[in-house]
mmCIF file as gemmi writes it, N, C-alpha and C atoms, coordinates in Angstrom:
data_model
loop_
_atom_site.group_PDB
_atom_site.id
_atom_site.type_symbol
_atom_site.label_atom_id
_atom_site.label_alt_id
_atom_site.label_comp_id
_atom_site.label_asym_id
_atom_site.label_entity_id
_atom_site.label_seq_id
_atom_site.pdbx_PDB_ins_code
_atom_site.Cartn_x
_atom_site.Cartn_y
_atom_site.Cartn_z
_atom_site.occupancy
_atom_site.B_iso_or_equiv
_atom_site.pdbx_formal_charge
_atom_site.auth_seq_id
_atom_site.auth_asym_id
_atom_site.pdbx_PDB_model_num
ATOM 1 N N . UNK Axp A 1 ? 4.98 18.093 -8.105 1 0 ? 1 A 1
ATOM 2 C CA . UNK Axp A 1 ? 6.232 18.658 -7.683 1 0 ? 1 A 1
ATOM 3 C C . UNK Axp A 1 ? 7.044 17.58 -6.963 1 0 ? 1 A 1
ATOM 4 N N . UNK Axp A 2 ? 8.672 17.703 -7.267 1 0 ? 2 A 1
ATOM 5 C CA . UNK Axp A 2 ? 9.181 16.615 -5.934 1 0 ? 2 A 1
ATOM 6 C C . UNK Axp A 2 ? 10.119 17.794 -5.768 1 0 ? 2 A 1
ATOM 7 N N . UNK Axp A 3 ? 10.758 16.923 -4.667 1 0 ? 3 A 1
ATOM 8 C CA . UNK Axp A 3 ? 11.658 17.527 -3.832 1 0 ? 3 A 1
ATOM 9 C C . UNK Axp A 3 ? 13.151 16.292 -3.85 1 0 ? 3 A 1
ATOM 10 N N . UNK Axp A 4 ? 13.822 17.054 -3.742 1 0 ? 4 A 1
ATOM 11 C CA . UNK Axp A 4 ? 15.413 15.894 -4.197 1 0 ? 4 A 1
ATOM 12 C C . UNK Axp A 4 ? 16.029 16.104 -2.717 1 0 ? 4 A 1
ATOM 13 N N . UNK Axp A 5 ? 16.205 14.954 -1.927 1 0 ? 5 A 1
ATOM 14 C CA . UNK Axp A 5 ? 16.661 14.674 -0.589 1 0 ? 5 A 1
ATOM 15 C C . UNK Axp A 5 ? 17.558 14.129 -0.397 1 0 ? 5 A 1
ATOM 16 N N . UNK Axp A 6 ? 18.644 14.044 0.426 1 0 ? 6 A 1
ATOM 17 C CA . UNK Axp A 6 ? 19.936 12.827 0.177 1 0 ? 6 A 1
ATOM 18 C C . UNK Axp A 6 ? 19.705 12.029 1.465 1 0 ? 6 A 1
ATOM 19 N N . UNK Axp A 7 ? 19.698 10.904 1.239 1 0 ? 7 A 1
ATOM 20 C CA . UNK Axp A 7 ? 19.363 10.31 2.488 1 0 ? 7 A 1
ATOM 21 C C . UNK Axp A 7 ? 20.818 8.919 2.321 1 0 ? 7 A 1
ATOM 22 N N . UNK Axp A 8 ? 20.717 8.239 3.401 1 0 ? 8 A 1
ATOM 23 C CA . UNK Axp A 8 ? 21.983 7.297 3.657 1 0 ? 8 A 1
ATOM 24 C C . UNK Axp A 8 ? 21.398 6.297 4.096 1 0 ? 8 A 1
ATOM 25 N N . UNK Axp A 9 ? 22.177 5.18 2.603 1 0 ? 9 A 1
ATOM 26 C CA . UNK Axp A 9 ? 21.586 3.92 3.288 1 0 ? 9 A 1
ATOM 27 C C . UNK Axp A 9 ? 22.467 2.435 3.121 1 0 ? 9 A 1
ATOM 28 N N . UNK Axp A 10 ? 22.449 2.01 4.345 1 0 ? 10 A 1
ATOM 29 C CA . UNK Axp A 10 ? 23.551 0.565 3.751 1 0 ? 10 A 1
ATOM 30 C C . UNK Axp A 10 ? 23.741 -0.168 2.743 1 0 ? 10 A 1
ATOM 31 N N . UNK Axp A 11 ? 25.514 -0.091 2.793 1 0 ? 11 A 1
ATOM 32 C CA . UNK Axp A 11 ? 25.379 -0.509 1.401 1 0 ? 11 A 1
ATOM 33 C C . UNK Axp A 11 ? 24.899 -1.616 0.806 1 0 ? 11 A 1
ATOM 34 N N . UNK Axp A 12 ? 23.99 -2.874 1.491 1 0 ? 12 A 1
ATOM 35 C CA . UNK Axp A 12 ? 23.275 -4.188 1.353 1 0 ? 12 A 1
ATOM 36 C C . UNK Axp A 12 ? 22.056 -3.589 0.672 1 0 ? 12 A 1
ATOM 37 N N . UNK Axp A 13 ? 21.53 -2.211 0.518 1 0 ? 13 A 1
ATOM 38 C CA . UNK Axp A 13 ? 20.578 -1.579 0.626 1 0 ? 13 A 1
ATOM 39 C C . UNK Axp A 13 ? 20.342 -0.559 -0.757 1 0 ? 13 A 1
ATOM 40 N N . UNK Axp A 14 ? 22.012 -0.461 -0.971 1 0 ? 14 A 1
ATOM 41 C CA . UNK Axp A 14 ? 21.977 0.556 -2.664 1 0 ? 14 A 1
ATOM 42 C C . UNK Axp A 14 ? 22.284 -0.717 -3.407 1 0 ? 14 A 1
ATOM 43 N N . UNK Axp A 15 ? 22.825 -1.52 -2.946 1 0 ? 15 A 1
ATOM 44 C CA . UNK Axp A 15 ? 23.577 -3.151 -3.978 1 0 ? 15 A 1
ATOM 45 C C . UNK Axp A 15 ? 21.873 -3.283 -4.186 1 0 ? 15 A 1
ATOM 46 N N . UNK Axp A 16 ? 20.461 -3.478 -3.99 1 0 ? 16 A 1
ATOM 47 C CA . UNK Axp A 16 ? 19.379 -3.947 -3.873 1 0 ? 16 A 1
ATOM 48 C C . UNK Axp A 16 ? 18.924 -2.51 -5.073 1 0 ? 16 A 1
ATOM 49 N N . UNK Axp A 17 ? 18.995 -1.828 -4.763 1 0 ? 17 A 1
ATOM 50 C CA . UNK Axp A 17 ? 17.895 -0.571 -5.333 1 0 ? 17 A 1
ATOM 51 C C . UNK Axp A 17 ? 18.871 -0.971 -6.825 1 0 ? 17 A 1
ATOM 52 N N . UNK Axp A 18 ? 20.178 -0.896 -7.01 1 0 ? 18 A 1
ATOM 53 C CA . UNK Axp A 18 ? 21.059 -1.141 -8.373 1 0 ? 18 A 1
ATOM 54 C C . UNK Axp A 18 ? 20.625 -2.572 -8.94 1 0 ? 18 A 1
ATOM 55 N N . UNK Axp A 19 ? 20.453 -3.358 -8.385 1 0 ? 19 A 1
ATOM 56 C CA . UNK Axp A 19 ? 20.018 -4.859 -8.437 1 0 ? 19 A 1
ATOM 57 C C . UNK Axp A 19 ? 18.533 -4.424 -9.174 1 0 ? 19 A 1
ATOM 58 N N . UNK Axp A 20 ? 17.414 -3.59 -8.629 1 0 ? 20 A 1
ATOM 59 C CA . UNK Axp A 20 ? 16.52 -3.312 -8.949 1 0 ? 20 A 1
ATOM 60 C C . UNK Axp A 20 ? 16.23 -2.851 -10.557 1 0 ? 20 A 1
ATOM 61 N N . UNK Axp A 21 ? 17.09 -2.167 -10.495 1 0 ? 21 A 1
ATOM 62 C CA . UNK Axp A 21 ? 17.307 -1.27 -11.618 1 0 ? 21 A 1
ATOM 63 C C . UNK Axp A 21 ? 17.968 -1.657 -12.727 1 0 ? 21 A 1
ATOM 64 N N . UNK Axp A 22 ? 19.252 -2.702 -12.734 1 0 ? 22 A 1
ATOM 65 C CA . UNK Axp A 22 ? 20.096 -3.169 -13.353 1 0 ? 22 A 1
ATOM 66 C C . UNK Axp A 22 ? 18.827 -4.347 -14.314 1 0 ? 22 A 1
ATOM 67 N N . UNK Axp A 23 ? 18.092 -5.064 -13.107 1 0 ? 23 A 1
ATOM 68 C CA . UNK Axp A 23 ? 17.399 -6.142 -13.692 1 0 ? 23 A 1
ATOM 69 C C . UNK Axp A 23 ? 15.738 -5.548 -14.785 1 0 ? 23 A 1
ATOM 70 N N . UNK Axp A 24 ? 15.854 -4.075 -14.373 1 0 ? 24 A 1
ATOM 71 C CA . UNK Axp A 24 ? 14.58 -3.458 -15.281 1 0 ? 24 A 1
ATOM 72 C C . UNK Axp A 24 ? 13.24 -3.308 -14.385 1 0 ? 24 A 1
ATOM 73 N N . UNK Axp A 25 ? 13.216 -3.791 -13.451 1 0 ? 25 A 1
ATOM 74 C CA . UNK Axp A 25 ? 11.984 -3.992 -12.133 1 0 ? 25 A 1
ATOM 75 C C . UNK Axp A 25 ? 11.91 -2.712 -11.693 1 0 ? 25 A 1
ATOM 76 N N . UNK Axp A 26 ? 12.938 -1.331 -12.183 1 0 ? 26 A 1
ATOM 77 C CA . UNK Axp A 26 ? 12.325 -0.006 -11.366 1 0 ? 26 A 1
ATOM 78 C C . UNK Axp A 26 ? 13.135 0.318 -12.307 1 0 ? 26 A 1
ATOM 79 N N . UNK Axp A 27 ? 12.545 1.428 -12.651 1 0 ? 27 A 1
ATOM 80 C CA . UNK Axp A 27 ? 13.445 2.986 -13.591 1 0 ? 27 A 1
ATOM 81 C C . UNK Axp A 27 ? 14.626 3.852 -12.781 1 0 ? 27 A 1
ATOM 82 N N . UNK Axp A 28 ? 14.973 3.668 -11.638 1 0 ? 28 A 1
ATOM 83 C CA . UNK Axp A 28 ? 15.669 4.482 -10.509 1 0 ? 28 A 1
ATOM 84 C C . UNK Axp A 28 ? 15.555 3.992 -9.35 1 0 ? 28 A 1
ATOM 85 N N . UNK Axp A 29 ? 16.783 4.541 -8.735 1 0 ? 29 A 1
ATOM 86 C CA . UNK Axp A 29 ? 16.706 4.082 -7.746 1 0 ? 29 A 1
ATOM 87 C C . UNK Axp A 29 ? 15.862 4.422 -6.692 1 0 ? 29 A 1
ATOM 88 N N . UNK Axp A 30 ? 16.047 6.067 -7.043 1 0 ? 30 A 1
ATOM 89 C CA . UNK Axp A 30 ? 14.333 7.072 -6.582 1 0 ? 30 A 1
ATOM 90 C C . UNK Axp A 30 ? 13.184 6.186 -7.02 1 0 ? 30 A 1
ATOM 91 N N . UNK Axp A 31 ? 13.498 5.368 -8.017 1 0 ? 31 A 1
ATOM 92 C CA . UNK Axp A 31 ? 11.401 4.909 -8.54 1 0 ? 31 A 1
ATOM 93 C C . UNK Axp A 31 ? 11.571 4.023 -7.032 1 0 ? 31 A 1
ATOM 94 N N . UNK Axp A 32 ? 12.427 2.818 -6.746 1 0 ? 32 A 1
ATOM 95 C CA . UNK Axp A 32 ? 12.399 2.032 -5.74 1 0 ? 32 A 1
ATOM 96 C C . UNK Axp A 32 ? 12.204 2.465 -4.362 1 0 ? 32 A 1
ATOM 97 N N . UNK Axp A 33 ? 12.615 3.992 -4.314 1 0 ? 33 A 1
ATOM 98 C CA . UNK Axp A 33 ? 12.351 4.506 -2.364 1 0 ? 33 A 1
ATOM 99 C C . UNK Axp A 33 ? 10.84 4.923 -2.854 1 0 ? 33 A 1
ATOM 100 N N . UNK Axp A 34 ? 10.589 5.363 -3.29 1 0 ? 34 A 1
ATOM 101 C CA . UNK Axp A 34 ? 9.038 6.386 -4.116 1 0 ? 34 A 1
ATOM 102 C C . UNK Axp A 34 ? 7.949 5.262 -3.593 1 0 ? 34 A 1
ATOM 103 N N . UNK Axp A 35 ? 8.306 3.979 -3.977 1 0 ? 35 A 1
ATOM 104 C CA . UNK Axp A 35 ? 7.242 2.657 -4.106 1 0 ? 35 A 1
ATOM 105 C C . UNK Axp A 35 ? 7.234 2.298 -3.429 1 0 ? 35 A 1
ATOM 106 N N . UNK Axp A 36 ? 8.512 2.635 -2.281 1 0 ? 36 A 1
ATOM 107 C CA . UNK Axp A 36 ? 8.648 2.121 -0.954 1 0 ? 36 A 1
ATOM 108 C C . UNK Axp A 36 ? 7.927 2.938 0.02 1 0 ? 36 A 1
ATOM 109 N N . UNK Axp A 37 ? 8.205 4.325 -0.076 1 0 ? 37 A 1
ATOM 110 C CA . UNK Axp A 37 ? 7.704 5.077 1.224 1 0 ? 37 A 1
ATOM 111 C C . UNK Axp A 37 ? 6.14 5.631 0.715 1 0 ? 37 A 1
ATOM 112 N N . UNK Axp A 38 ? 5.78 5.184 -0.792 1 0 ? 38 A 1
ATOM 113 C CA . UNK Axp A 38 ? 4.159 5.157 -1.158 1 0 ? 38 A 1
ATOM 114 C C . UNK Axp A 38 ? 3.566 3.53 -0.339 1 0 ? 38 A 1
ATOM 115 N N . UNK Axp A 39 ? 4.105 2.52 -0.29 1 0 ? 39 A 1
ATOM 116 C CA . UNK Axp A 39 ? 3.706 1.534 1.04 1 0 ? 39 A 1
ATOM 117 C C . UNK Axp A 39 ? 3.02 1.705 1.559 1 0 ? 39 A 1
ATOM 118 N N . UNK Axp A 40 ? 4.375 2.427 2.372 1 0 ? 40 A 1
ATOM 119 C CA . UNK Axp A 40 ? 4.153 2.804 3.914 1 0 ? 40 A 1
ATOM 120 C C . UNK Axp A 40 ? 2.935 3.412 4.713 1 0 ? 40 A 1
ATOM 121 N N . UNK Axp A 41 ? 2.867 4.592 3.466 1 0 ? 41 A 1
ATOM 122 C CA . UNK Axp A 41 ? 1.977 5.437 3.909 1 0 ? 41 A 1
ATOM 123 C C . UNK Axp A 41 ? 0.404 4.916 3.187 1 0 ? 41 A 1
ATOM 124 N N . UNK Axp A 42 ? 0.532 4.052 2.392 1 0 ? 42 A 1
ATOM 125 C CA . UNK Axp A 42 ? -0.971 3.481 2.407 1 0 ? 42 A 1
ATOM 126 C C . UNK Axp A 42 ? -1.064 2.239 3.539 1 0 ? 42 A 1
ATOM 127 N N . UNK Axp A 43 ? -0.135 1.446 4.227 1 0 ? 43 A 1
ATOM 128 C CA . UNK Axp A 43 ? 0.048 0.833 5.235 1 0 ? 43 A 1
ATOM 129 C C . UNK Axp A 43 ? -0.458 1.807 6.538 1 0 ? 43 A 1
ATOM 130 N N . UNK Axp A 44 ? 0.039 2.768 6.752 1 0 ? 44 A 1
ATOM 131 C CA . UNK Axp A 44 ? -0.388 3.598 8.059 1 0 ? 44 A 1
ATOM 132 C C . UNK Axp A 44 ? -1.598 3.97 7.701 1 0 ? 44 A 1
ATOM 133 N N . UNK Axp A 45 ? -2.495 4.376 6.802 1 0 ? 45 A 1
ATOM 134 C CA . UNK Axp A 45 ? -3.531 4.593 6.352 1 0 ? 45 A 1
ATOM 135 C C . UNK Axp A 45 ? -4.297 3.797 6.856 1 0 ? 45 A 1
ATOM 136 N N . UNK Axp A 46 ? -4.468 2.611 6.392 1 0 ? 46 A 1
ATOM 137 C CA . UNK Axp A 46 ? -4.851 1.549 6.698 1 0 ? 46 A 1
ATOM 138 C C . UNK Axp A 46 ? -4.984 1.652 7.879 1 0 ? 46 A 1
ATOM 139 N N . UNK Axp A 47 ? -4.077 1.329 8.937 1 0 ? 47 A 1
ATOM 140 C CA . UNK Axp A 47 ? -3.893 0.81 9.878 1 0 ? 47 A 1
ATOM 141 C C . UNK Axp A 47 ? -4.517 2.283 10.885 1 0 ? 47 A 1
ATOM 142 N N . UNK Axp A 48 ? -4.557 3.437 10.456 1 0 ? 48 A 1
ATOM 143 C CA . UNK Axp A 48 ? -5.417 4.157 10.669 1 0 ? 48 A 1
ATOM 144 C C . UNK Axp A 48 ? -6.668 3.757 11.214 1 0 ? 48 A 1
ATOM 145 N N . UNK Axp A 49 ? -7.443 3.62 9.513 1 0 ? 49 A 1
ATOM 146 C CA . UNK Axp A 49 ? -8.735 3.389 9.717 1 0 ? 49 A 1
ATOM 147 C C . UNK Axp A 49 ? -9.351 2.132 10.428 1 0 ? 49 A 1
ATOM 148 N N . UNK Axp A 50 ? -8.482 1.268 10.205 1 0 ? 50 A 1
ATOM 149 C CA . UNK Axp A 50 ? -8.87 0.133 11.137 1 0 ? 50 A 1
ATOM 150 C C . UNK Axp A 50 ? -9.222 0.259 12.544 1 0 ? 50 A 1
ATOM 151 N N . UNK Axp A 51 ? -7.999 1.378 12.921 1 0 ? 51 A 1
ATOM 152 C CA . UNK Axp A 51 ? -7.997 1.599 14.81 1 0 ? 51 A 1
ATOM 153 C C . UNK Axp A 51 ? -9.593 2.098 14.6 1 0 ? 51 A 1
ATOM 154 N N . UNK Axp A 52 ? -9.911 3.288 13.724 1 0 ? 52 A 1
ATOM 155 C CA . UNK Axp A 52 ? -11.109 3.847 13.799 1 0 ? 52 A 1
ATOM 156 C C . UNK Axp A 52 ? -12.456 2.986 13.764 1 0 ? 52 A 1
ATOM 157 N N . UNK Axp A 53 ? -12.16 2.338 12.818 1 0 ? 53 A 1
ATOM 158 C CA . UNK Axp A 53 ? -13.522 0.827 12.66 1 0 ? 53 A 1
ATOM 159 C C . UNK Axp A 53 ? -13.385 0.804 14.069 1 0 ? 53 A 1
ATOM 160 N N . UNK Axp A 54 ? -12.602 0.105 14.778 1 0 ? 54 A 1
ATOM 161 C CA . UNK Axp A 54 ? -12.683 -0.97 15.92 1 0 ? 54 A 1
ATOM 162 C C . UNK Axp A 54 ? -13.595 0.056 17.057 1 0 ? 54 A 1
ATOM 163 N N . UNK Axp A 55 ? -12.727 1.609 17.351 1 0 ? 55 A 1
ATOM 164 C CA . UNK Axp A 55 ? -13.09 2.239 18.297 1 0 ? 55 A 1
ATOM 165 C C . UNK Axp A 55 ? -14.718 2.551 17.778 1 0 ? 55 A 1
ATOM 166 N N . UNK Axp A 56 ? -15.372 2.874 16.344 1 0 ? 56 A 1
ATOM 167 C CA . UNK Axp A 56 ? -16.395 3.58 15.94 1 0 ? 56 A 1
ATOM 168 C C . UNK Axp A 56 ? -17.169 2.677 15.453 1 0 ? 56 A 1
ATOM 169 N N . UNK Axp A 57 ? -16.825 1.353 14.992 1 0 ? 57 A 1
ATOM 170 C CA . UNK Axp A 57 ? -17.782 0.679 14.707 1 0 ? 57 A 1
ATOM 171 C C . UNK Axp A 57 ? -18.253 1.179 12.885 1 0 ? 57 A 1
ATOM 172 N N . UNK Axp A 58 ? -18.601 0.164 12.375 1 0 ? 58 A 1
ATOM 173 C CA . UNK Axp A 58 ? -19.432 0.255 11.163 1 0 ? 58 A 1
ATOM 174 C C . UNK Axp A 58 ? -19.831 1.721 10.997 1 0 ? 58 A 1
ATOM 175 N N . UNK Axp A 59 ? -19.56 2.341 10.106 1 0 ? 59 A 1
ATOM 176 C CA . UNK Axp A 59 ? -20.651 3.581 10.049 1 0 ? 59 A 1
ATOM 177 C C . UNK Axp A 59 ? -22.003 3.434 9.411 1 0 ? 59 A 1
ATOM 178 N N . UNK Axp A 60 ? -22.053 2.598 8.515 1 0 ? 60 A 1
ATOM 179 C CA . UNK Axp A 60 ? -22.852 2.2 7.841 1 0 ? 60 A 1
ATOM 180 C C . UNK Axp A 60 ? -23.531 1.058 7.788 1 0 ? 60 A 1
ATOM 181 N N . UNK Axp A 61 ? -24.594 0.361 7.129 1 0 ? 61 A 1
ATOM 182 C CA . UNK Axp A 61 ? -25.116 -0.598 6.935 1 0 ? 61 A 1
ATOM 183 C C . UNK Axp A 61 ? -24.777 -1.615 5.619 1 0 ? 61 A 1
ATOM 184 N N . UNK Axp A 62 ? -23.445 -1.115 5.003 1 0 ? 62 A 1
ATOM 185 C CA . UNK Axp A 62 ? -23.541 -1.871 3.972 1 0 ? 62 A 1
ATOM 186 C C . UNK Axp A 62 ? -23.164 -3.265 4.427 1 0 ? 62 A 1
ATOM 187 N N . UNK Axp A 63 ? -22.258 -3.813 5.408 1 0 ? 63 A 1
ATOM 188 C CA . UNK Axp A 63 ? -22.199 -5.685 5.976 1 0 ? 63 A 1
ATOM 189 C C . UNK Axp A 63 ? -23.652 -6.065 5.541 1 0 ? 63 A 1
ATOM 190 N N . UNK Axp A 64 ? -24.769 -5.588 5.754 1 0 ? 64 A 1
ATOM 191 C CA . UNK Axp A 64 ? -26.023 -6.315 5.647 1 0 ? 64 A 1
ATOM 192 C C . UNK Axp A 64 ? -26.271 -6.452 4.559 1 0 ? 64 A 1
ATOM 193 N N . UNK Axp A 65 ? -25.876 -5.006 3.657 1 0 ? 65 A 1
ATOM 194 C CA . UNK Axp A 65 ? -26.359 -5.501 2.411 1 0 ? 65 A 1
ATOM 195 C C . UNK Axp A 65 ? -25.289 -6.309 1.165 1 0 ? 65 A 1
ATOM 196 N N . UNK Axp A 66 ? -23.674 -6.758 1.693 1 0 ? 66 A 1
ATOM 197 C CA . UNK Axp A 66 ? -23.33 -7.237 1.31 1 0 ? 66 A 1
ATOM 198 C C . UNK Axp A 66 ? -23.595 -8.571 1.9 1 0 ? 66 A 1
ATOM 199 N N . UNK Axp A 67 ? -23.824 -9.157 2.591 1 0 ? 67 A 1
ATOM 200 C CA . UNK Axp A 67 ? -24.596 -10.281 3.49 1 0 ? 67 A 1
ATOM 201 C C . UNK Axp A 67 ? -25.87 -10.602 2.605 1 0 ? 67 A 1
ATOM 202 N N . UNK Axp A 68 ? -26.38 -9.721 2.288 1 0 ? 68 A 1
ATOM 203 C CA . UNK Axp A 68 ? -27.592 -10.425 1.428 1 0 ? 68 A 1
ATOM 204 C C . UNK Axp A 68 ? -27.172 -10.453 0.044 1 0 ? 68 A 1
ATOM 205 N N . UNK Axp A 69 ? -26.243 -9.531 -0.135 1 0 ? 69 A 1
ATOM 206 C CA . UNK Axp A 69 ? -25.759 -9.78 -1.718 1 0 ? 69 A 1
ATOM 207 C C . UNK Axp A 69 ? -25.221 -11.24 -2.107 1 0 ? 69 A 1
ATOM 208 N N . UNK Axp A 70 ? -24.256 -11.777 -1.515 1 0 ? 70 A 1
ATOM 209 C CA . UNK Axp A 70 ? -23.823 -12.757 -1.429 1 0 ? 70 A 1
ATOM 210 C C . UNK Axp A 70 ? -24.777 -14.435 -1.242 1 0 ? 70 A 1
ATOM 211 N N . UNK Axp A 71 ? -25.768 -13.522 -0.756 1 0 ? 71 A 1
ATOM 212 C CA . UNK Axp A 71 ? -26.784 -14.883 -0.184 1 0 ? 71 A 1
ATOM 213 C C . UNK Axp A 71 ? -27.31 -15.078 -1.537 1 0 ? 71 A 1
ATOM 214 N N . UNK Axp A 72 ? -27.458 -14.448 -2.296 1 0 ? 72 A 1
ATOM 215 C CA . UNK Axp A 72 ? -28.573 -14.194 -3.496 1 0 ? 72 A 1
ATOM 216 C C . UNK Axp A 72 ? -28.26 -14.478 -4.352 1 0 ? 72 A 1
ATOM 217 N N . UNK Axp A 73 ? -26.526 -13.959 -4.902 1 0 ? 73 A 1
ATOM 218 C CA . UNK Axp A 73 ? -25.777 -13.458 -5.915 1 0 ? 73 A 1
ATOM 219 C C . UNK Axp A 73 ? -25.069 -14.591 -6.198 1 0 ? 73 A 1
ATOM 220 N N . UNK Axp A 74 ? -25.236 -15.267 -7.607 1 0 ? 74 A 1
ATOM 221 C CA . UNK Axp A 74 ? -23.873 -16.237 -7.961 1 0 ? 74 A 1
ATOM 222 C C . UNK Axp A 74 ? -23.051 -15.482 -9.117 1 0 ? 74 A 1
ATOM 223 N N . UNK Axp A 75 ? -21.78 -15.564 -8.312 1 0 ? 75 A 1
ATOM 224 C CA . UNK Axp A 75 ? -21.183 -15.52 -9.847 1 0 ? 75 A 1
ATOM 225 C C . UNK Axp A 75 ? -20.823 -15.957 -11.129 1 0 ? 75 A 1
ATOM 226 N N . UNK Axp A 76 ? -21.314 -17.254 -11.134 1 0 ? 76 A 1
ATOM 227 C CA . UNK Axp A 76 ? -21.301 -17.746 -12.208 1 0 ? 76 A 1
ATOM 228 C C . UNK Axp A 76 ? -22.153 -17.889 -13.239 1 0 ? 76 A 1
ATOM 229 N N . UNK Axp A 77 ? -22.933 -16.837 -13.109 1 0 ? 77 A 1
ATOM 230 C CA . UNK Axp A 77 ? -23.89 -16.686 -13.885 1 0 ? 77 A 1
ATOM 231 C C . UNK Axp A 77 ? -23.301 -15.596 -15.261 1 0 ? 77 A 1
């Protein structure tokens, strides 16, 4: 489902999303905010779980077993 919103943005800012679009790099100018505020929110995600690592620590043991994977493992094989 979407939802159709009008939002306001400088015009240095629609000249860019038309620029986008004109050159074939996005289907709309909607595809260009869509890719933008999908970012964001895998950026805050992120930056989420990180706070959580730091405060909680590893939940798991896999560092060790990628630590030995690496010790063992060539890729050029």
């Amino acid at each position: 489902m979407t939802t159709q919103i009008a939002v306001r943005l400088p015009d240095r800012m629609v000249r860019f999303l038309d620029r986008c679009v004109a050159e074939g790099t996005a289907a709309s100018r909607a595809a260009v905010v869509a890719d933008a505020v999908e970012r964001e929110m895998r950026r805050r995600a992120a930056e989420q779980d990180a706070d959580i690592l730091v405060r909680q620590g590893p939940a798991d043991y896999l560092d060790e077993l990628v630590d030995w994977s690496v010790a063992r493992v060539s890729l050029d094989e």
